[in-house]
C-alpha positions in Angstrom: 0.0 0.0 0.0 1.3 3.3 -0.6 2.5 4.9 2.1 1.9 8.8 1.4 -1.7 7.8 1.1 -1.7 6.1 4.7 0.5 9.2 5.8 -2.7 11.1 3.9 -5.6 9.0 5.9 -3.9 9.3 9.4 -3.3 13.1 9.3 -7.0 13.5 8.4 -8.0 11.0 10.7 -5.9 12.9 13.8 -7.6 16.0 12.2 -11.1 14.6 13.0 -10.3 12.9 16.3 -8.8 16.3 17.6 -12.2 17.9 16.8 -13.9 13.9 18.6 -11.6 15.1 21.5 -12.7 18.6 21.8 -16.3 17.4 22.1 -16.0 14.7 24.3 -14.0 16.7 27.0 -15.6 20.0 26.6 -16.8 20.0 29.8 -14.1 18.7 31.2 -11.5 20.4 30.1 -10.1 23.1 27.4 -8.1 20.8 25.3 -7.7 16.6 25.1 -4.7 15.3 27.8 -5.1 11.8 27.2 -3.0 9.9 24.3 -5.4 8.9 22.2 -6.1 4.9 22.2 -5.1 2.3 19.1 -9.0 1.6 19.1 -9.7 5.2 18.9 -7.5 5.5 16.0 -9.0 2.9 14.6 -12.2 3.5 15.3 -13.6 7.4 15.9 -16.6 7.8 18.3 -19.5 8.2 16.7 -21.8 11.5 16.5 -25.0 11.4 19.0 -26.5 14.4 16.9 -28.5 13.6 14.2 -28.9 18.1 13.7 -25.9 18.6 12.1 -25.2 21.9 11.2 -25.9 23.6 7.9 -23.3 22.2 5.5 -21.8 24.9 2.6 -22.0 22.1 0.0 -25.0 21.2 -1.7 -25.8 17.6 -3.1 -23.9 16.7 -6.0 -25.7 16.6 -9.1 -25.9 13.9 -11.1 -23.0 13.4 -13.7 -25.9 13.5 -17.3 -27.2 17.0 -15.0 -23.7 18.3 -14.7 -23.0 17.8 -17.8 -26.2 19.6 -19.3 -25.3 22.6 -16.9 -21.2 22.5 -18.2 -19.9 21.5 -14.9 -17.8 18.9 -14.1 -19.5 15.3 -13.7 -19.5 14.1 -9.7 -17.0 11.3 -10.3 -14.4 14.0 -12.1 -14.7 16.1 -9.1 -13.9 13.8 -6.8 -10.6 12.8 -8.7 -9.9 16.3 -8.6 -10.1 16.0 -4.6 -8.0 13.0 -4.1 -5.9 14.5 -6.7 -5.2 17.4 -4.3 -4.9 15.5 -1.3 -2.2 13.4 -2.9 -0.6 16.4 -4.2 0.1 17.4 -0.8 2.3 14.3 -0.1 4.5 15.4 -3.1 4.5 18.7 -2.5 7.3 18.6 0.0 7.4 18.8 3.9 4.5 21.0 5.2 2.5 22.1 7.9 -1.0 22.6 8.9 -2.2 25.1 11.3 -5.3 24.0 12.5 -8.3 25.5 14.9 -11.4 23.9 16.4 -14.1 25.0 17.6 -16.1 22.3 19.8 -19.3 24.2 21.1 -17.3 27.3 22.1 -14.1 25.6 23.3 -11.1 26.3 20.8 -8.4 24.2 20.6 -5.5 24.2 19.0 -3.1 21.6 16.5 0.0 22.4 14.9 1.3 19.7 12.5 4.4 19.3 10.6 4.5 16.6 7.9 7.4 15.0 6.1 6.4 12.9 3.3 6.6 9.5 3.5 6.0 8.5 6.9 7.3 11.6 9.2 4.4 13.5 11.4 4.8 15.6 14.6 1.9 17.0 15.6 1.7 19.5 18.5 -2.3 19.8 20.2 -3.3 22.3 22.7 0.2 24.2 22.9 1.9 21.0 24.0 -0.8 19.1 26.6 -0.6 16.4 24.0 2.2 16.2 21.4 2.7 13.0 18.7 5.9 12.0 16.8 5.6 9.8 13.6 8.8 8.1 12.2 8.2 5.2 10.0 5.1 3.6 11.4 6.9 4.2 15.0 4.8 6.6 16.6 5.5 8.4 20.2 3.1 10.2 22.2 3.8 12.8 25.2 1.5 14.6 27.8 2.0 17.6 29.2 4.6 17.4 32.0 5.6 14.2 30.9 8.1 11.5 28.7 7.3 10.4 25.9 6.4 6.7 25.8 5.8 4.8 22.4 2.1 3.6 21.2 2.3 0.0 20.5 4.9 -1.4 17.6 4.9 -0.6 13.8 2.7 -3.5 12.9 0.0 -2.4 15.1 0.6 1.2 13.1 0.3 -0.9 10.3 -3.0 -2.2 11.3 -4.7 1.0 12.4 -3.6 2.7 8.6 -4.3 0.0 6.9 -8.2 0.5 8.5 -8.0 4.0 7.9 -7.2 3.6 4.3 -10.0 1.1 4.1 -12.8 4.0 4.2 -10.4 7.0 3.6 -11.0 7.5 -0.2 -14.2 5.7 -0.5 -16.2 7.6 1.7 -15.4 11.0 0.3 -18.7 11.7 -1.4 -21.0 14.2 -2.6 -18.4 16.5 -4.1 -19.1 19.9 -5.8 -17.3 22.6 -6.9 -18.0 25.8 -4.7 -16.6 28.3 -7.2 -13.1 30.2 -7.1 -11.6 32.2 -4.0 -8.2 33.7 -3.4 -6.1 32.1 -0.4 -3.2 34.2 1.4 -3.0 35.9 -2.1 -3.1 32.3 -4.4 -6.4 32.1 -6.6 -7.7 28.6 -5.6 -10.4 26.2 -6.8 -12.9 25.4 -3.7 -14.6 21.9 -3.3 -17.4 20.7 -0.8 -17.6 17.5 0.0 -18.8 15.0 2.8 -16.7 12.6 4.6 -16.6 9.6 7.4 -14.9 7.4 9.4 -15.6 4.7 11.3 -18.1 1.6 11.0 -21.5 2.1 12.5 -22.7 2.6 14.8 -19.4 4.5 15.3 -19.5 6.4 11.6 -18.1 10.1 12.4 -19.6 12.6 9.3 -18.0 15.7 8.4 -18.9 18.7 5.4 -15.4 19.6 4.3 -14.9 22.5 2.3 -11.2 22.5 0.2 -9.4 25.3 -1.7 -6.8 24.2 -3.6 -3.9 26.2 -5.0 -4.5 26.8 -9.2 -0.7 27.0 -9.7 0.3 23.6 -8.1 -2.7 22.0 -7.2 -1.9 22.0 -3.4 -4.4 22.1 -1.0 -3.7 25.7 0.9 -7.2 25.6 3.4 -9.8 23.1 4.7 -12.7 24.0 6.9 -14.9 20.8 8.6 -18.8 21.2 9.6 -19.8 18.2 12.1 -21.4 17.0 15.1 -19.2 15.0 17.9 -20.9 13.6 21.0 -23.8 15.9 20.4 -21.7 19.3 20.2 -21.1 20.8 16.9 -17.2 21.2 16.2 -16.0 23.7 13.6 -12.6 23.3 12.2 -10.4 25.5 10.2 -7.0 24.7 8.8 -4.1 26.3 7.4 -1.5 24.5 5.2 2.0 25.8 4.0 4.7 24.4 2.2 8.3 24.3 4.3 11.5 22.3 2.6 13.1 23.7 5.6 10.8 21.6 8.1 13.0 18.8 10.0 11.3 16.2 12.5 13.7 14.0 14.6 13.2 10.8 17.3 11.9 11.5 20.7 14.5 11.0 23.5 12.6 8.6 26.5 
């Protein structure tokens, strides 16, 4: 299996477990302390709220109607997505700047990506940090050491469960029109995505811009419900050759 597409399905899927987190401990705490679980990776905790709110993306037409009106047929579309996302992996190291917003509690993920299989990821200004290094990963609480989660074959097995449902269950793409990002005209797709197997099935509206010159993704914002609190998430991606990520020391 390719490995910048499982890099791809576990930096979306820590992007949507972030926002799981938010939810869950919102009225516990600001931001998520635990390390989150191999099941968990696996297996994202499913909305309670059937109410989601309003999504920016209408439902695709279908591709003989697209085609009538000149647009782009569904199925084109979402090549165009995964095209972007994949994009991203041979784009060079990057990192993603990302906000959510779980019924009025923000937190906050910074995450630095070196394609193949390199990720640090930094959530809540360090109450929970991640390291990456291929299909080792090392988690750290505030305060505390960081301790390794599991062994790479169990890594294996959580990707390769991701990547099961990661491009499949991006549906209901449509284009949403043409918008400038940090001074780069962009193309902007809507499209709904999930995780999980029910009853544990975790929905999001994703909106996408995506760069014009390169074809790089450049923003995502995320529309959902988790445990019954709607999460908003907006993230910022930039393109770094400088970006290094090394080993944890015990």
């Amino acid at each position: 299996m390719n490995p910048t597409r499982k890099l791809t399905a576990l930096a979306f899927a820590l992007l949507l477990l972030t926002a799981t987190a938010c939810g869950k401990d919102k009225e516990e705490e600001a931001t998520p302390t635990s390390v989150p679980t191999a099941a968990a990776l696996a297996a994202p905790a499913a909305p309670t709220a059937t109410n989601a709110p309003a999504a920016t993306a209408t439902a695709a037409p279908a591709p003989q109607a697209a085609a009538a009106q000149g647009a782009a047929p569904a199925n084109d579309l979402q090549a165009a997505v995964l095209k972007a996302m994949q994009a991203q992996l041979h784009g060079g190291p990057y990192r993603a700047t990302t906000s959510v917003d779980a019924g009025g509690t923000i937190t906050e993920m910074k995450t630095e990506v070196i394609p193949p299989d390199t990720m640090h990821i930094v959530i809540g200004g360090g109450n929970l940090e991640l390291i990456l290094i291929n299909g080792v990963l090392w988690s750290k609480n505030s305060g505390g050491n960081w301790q390794q989660m599991g062994s790479p074959d169990m890594m294996q097995s959580i990707l390769d469960s991701i990547q099961t449902q990661y491009e499949a269950n991006i549906t209901d793409v449509v284009s949403a029109g043409q918008e400038p990002v940090f001074g780069v005209q962009s193309d902007v797709y809507s499209f709904t995505t999930s995780l999980g197997d029910p009853p544990n099935v975790m929905t999001s509206t994703v909106k996408l811009w995506v760069s014009q010159s390169d074809g790089l993704p450049v923003r995502l914002e995320s529309n959902g419900v988790t445990q019954g609190i709607a999460t908003h998430t907006v993230q910022s991606i930039d393109y770094d050759k400088s970006i290094t990520i090394t080993a944890p020391t015990p």
